[in-house]
C-alpha positions, -999 to +999 in steps of 0.1 A: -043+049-205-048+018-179-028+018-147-010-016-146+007-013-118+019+016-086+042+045-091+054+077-076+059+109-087+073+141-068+087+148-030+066+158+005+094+193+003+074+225+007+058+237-028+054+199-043+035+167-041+041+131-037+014+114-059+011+078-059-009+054-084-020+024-081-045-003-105-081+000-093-113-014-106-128+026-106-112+060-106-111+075-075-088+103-061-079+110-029-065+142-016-049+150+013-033+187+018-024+215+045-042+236+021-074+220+014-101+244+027-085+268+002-077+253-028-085+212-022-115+219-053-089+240-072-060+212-062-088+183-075-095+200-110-064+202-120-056+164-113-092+154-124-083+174-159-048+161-166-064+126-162-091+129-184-065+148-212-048+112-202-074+093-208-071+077-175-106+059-162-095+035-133-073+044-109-063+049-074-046+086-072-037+100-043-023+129-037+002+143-008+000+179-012+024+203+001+012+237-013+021+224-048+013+254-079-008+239-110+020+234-132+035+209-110+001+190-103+001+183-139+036+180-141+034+151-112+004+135-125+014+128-160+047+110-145+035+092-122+009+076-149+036+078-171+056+054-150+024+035-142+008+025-175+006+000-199+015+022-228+035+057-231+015+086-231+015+106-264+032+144-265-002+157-276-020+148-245+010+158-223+008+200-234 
């Protein structure tokens, strides 16, 4: 999927994420959490997998982190591309 222009997804409330997207000439995610010593690698795989099940390769992800579970990473992540692309994402790379 190609990012065509910025969106949001989510809320800075305890337990979620505010992830924002933006068109970039490379991938590159940037994350910023209260809980990065413990789980920032954990927190990183889980976005870098639900973009490459999206397809995404250029991008500018960042995420505000707020001690968010894996479900809603994903969750947050396929919205805010979602709302950010150039074409709908497919069910089949959504589950």
């Amino acid at each position: 999927m190609k990012i065509i222009k910025s969106a949001l997804a989510g809320t800075l409330e305890s337990s979620d994420l505010l992830v924002k997207v933006e068109p970039h000439d490379r991938l590159e995610i940037v994350i910023n959490s209260d809980v990065n010593k413990q789980f920032g690698q954990q927190i990183r795989q889980v976005v870098e997998d639900t973009l490459a099940r999206l397809e995404v390769k250029q991008g500018l992800i960042i995420i505000d982190d707020k001690g968010a579970l894996d479900c809603v990473i994903t969750a947050r992540v396929q919205i805010a591309i979602s709302r950010a692309a150039a074409e709908k994402a497919q069910w089949s790379q959504l589950l």
